[in-house]
PyMOL CGO cylinders between C-alpha atoms (Angstrom):
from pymol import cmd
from pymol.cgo import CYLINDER

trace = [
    CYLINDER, 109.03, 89.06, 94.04, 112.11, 88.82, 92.48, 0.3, 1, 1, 1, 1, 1, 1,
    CYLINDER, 112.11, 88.82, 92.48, 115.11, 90.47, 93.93, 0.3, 1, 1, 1, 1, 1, 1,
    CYLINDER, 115.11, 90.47, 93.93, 116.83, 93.80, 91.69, 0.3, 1, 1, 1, 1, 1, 1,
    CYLINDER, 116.83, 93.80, 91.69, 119.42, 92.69, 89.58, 0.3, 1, 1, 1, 1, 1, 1,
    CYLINDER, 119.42, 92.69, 89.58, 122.51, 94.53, 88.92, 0.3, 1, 1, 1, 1, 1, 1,
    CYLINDER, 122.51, 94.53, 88.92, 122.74, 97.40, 86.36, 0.3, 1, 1, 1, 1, 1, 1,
    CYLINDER, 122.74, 97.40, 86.36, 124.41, 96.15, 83.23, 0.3, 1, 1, 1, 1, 1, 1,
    CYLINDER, 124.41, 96.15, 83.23, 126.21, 99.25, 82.43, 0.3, 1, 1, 1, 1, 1, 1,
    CYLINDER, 126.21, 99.25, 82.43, 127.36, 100.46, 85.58, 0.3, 1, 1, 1, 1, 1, 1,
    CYLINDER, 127.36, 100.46, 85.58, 127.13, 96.91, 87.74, 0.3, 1, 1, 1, 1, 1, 1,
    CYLINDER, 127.13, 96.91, 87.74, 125.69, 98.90, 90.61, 0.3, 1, 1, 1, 1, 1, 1,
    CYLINDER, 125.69, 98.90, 90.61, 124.88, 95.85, 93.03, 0.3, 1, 1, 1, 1, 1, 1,
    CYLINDER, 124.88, 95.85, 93.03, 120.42, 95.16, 93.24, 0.3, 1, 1, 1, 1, 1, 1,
    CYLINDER, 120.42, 95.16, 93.24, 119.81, 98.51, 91.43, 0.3, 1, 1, 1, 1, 1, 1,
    CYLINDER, 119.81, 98.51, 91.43, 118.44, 97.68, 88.34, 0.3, 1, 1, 1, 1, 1, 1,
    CYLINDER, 118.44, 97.68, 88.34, 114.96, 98.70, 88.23, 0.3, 1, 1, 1, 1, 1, 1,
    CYLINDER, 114.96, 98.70, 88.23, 114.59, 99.12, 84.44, 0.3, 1, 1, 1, 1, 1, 1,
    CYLINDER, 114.59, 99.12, 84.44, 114.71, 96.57, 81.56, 0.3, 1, 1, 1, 1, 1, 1,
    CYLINDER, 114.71, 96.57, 81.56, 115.97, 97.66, 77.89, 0.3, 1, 1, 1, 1, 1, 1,
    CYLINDER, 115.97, 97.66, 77.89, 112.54, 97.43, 75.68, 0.3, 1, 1, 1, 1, 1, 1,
    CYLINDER, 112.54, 97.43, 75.68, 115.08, 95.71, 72.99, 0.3, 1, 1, 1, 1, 1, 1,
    CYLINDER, 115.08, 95.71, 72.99, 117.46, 93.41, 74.20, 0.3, 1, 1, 1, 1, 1, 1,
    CYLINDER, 117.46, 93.41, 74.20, 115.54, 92.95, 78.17, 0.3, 1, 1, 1, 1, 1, 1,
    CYLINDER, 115.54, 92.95, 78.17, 119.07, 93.97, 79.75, 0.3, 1, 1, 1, 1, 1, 1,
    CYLINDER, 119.07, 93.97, 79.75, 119.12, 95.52, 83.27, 0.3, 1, 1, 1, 1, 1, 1,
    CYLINDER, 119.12, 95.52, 83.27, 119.87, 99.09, 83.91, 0.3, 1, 1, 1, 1, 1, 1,
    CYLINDER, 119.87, 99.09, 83.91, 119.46, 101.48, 86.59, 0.3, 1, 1, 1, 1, 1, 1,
    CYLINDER, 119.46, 101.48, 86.59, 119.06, 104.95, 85.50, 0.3, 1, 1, 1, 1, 1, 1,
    CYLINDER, 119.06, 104.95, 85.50, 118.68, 106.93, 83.37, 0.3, 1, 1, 1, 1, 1, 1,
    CYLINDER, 118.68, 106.93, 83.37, 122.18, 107.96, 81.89, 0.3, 1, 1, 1, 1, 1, 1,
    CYLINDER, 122.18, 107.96, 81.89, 122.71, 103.78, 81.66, 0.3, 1, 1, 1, 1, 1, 1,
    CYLINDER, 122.71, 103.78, 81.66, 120.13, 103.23, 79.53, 0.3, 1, 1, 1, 1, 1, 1,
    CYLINDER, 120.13, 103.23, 79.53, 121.78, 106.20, 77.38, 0.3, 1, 1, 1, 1, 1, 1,
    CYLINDER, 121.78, 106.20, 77.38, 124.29, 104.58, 77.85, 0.3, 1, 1, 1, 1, 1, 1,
    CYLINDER, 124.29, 104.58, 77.85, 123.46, 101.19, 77.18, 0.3, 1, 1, 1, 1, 1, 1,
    CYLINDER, 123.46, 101.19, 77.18, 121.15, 102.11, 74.01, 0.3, 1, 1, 1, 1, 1, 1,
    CYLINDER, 121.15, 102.11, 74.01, 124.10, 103.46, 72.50, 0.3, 1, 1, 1, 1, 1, 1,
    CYLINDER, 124.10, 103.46, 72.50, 125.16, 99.85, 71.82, 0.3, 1, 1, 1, 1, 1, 1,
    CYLINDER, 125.16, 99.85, 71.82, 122.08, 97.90, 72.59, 0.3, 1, 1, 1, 1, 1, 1,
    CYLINDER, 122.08, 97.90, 72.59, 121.52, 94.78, 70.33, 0.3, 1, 1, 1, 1, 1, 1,
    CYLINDER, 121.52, 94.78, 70.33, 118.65, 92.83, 70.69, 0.3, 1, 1, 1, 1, 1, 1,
    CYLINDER, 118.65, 92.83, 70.69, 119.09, 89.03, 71.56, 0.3, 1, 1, 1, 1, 1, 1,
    CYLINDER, 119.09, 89.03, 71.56, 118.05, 86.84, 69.06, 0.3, 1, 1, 1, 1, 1, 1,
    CYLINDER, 118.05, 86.84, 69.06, 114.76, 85.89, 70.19, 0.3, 1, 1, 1, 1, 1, 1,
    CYLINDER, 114.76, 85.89, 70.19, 113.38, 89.53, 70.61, 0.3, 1, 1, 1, 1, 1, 1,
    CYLINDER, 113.38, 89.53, 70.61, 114.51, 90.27, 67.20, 0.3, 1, 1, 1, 1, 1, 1,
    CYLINDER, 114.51, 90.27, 67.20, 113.06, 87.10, 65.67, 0.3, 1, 1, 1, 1, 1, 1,
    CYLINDER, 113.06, 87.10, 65.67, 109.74, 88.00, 67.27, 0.3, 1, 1, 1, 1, 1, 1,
    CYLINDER, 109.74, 88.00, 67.27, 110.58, 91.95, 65.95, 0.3, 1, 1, 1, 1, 1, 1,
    CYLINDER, 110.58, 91.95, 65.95, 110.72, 90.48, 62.11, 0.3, 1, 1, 1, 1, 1, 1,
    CYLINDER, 110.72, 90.48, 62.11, 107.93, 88.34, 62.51, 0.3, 1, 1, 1, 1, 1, 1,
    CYLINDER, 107.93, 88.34, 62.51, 105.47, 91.20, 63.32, 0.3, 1, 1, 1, 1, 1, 1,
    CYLINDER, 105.47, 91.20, 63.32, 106.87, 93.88, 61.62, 0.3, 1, 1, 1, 1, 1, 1,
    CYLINDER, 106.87, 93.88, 61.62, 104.86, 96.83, 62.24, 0.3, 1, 1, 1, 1, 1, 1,
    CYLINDER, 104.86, 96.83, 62.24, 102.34, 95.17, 64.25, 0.3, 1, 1, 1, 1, 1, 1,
    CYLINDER, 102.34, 95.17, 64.25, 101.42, 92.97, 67.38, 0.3, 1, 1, 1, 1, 1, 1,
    CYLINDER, 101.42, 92.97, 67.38, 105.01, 90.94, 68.78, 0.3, 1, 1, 1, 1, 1, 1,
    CYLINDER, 105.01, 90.94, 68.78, 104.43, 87.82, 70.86, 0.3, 1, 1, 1, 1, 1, 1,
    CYLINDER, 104.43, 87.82, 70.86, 104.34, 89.63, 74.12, 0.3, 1, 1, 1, 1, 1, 1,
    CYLINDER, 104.34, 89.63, 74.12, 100.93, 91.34, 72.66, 0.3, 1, 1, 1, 1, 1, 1,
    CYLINDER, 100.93, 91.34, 72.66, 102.97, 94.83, 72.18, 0.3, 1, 1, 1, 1, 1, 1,
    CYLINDER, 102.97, 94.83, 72.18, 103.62, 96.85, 69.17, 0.3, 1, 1, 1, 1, 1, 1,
    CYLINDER, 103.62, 96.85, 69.17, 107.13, 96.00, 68.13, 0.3, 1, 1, 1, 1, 1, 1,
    CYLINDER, 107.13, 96.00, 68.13, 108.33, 100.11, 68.19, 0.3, 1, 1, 1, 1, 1, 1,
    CYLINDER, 108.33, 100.11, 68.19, 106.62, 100.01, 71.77, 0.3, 1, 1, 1, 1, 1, 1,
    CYLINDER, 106.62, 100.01, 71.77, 108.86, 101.28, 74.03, 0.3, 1, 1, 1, 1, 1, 1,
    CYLINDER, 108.86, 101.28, 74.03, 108.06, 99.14, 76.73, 0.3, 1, 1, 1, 1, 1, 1,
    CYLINDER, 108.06, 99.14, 76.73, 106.09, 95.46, 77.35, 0.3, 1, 1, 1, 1, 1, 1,
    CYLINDER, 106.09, 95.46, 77.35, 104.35, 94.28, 80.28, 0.3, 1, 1, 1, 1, 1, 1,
    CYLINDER, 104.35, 94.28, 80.28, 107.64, 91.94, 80.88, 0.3, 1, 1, 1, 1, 1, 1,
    CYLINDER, 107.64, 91.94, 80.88, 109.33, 95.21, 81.83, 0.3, 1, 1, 1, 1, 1, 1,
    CYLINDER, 109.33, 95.21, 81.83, 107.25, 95.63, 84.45, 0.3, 1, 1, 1, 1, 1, 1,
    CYLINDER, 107.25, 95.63, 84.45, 106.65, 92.26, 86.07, 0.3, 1, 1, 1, 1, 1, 1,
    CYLINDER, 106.65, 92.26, 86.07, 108.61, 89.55, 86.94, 0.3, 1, 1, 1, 1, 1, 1,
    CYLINDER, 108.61, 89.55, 86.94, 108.56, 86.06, 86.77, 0.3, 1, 1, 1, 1, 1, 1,
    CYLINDER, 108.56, 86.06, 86.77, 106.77, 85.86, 90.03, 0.3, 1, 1, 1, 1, 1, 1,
    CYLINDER, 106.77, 85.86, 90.03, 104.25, 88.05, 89.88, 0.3, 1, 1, 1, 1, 1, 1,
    CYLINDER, 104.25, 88.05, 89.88, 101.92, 86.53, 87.23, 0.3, 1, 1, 1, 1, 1, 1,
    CYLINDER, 101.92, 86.53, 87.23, 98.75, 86.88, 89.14, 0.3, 1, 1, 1, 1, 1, 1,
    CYLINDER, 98.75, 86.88, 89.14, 99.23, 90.26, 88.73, 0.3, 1, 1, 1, 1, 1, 1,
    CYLINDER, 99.23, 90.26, 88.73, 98.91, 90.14, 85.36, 0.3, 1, 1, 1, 1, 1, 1,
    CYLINDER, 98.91, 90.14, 85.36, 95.97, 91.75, 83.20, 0.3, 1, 1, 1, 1, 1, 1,
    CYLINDER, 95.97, 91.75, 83.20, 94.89, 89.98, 79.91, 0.3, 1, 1, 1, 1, 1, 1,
    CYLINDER, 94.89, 89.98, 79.91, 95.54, 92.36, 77.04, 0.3, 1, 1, 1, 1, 1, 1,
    CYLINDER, 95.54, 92.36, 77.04, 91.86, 91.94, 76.03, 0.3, 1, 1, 1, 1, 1, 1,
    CYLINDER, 91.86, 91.94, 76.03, 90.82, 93.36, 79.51, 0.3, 1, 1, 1, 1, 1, 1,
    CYLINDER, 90.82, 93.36, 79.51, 93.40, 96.39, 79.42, 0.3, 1, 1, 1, 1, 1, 1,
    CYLINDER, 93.40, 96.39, 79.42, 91.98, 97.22, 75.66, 0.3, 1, 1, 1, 1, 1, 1,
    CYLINDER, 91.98, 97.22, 75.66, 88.83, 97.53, 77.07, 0.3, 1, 1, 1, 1, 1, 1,
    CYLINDER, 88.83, 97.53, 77.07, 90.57, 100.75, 79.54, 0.3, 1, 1, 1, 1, 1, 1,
    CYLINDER, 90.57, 100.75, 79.54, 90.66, 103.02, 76.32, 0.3, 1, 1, 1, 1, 1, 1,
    CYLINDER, 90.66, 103.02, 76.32, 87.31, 101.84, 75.58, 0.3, 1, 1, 1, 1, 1, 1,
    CYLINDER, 87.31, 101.84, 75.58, 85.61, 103.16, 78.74, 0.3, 1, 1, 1, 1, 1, 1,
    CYLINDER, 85.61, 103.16, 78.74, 83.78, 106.63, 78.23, 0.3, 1, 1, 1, 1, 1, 1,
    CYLINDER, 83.78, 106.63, 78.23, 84.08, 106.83, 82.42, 0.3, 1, 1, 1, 1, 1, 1,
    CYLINDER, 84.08, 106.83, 82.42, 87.63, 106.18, 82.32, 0.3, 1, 1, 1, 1, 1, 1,
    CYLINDER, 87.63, 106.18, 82.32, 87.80, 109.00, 79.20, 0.3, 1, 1, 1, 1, 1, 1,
    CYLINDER, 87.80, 109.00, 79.20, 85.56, 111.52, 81.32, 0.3, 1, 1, 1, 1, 1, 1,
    CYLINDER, 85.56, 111.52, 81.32, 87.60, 111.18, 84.62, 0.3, 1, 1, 1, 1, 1, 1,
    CYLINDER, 87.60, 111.18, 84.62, 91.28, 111.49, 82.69, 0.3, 1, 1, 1, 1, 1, 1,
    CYLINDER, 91.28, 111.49, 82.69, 89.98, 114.80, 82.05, 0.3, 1, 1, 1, 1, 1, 1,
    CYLINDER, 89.98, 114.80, 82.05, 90.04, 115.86, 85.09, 0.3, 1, 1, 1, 1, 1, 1,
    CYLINDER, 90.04, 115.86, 85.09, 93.44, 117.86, 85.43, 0.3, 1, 1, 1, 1, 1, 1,
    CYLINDER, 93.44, 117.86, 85.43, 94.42, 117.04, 88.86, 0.3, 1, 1, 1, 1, 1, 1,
    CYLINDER, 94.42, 117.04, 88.86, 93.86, 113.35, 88.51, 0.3, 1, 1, 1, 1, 1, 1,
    CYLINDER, 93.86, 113.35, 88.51, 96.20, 113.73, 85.48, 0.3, 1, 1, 1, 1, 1, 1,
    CYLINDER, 96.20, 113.73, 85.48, 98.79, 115.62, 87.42, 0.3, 1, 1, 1, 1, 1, 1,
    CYLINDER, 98.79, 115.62, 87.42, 98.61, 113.02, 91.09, 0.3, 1, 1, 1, 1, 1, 1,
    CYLINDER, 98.61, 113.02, 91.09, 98.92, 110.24, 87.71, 0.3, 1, 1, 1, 1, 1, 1,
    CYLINDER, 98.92, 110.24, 87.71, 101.54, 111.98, 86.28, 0.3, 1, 1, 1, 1, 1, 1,
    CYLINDER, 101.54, 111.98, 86.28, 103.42, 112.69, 89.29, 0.3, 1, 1, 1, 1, 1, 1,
    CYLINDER, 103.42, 112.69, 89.29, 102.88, 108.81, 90.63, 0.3, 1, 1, 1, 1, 1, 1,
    CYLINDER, 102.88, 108.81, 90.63, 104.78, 107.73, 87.09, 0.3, 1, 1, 1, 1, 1, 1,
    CYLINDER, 104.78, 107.73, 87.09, 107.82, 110.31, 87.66, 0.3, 1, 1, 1, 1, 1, 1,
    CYLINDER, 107.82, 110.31, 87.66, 107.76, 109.23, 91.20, 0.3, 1, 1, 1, 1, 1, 1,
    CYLINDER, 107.76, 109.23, 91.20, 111.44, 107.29, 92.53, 0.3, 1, 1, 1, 1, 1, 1,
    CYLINDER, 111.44, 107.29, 92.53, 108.66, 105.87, 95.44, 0.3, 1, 1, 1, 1, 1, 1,
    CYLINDER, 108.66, 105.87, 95.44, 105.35, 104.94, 93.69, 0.3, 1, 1, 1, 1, 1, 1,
    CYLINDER, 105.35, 104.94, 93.69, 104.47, 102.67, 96.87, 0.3, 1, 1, 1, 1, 1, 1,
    CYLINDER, 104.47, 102.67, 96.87, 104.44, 105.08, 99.45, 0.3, 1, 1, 1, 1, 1, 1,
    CYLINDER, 104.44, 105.08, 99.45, 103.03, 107.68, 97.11, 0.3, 1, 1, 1, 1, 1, 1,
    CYLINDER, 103.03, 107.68, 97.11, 100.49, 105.55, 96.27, 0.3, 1, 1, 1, 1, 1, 1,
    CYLINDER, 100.49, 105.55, 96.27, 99.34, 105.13, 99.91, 0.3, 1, 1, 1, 1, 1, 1,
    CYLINDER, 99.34, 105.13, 99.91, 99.26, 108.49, 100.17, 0.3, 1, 1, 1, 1, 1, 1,
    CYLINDER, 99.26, 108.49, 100.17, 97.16, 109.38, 97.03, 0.3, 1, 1, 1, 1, 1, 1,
    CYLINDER, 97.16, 109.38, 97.03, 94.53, 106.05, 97.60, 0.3, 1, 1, 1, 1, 1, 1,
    CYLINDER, 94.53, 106.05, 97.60, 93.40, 108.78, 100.61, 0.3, 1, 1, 1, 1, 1, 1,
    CYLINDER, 93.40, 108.78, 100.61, 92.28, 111.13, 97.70, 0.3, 1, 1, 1, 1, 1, 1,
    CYLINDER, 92.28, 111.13, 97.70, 89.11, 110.22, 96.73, 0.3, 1, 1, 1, 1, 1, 1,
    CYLINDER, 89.11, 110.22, 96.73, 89.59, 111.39, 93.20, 0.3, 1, 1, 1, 1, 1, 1,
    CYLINDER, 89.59, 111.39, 93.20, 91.95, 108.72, 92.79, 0.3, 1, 1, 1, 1, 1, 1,
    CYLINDER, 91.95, 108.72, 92.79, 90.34, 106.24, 94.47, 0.3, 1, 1, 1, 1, 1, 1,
    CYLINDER, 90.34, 106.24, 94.47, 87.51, 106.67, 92.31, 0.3, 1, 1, 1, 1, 1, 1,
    CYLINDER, 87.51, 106.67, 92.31, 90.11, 106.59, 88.84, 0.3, 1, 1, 1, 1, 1, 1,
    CYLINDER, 90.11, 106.59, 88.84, 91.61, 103.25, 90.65, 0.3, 1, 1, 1, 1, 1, 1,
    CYLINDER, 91.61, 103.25, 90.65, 87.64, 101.82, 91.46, 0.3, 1, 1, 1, 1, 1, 1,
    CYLINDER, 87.64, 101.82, 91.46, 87.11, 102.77, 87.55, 0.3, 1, 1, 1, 1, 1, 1,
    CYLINDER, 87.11, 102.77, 87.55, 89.92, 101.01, 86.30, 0.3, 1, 1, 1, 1, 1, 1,
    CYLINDER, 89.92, 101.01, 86.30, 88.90, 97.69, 88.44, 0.3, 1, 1, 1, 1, 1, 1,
    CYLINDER, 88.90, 97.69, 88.44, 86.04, 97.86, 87.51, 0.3, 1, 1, 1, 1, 1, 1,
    CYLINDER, 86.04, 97.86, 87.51, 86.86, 97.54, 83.87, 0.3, 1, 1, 1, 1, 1, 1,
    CYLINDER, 86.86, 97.54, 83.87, 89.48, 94.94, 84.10, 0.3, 1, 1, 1, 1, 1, 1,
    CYLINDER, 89.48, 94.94, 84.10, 88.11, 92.90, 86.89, 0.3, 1, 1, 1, 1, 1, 1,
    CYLINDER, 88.11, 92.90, 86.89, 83.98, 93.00, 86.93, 0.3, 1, 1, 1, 1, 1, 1,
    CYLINDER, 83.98, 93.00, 86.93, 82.60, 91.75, 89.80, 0.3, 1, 1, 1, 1, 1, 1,
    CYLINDER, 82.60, 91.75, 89.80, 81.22, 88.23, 90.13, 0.3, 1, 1, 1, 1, 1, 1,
    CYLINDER, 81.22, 88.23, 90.13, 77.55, 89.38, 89.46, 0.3, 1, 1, 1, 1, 1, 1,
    CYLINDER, 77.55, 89.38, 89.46, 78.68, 91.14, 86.21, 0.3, 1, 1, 1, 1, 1, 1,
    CYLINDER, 78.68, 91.14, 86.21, 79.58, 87.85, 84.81, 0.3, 1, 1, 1, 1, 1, 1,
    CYLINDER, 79.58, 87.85, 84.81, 76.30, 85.50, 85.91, 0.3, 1, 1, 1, 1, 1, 1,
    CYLINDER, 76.30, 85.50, 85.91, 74.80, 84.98, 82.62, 0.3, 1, 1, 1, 1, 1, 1,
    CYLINDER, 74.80, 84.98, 82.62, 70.86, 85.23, 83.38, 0.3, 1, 1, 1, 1, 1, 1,
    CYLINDER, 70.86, 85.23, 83.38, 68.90, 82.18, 83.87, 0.3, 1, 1, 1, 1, 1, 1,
]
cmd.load_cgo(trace, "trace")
């Protein structure tokens, strides 16, 4: 895994855990990226790709108003974590998935994991609940069927 770069706006030494949606700079908080989208430009291949799908998909498979792309969130190195759009598409197509996000304490451990400053150690903590053990089992299920799944029959 790559190591945390420095923030861009306030050069705070391997604390940059976020990247600008726009331009991909590194920032660390949230009053630098206010601070930073107050004179954000995008570099000229992000706006190239912006122009070229106006309104729809940009090369990274992402709307170009989306706030965020899956380059945000991985590096370089970690490209076998990687889902195939395709396969996360077929997430909001899942009536299980639908029926379980219903459930208002699944939403609240999800929506307490996102806010979270330590997802890993929260997350070892909530894969001991086993209603989010079985939202997690959903969602691999979906994006990564097992081996039987895809046997075409003989």
């Amino acid at each position: 895994m790559r190591a945390p770069q420095p923030c861009g706006v306030c050069g705070a030494a391997g604390a940059a855990k976020y990247r600008c949606p726009r331009c991909a700079a590194a920032y660390c908080s949230v009053p630098c990226c206010r601070t930073h989208r107050e004179r954000c430009t995008p570099e000229p291949k992000r706006a190239a790709a912006e122009q070229a799908f106006p309104g729809g998909l940009n090369s990274a498979g992402q709307h170009a108003d989306s706030p965020w792309s899956v380059d945000d969130i991985l590096a370089e190195d970690d490209e076998q974590d990687r889902v195939p759009l395709q396969r996360l598409k077929l997430l909001g197509e899942s009536e299980e998935l639908r029926v379980l996000l219903q459930n208002p304490h699944l939403r609240q451990l999800l929506l307490t994991v996102d806010q979270a400053e330590d997802k890993s150690s929260l997350m070892k903590k909530y894969m001991q609940e086993p209603l989010f053990v079985e939202f997690a089992d959903c969602c691999l299920r979906i994006v990564e069927p097992s081996e039987k799944e895809n046997i075409l029959p003989e």
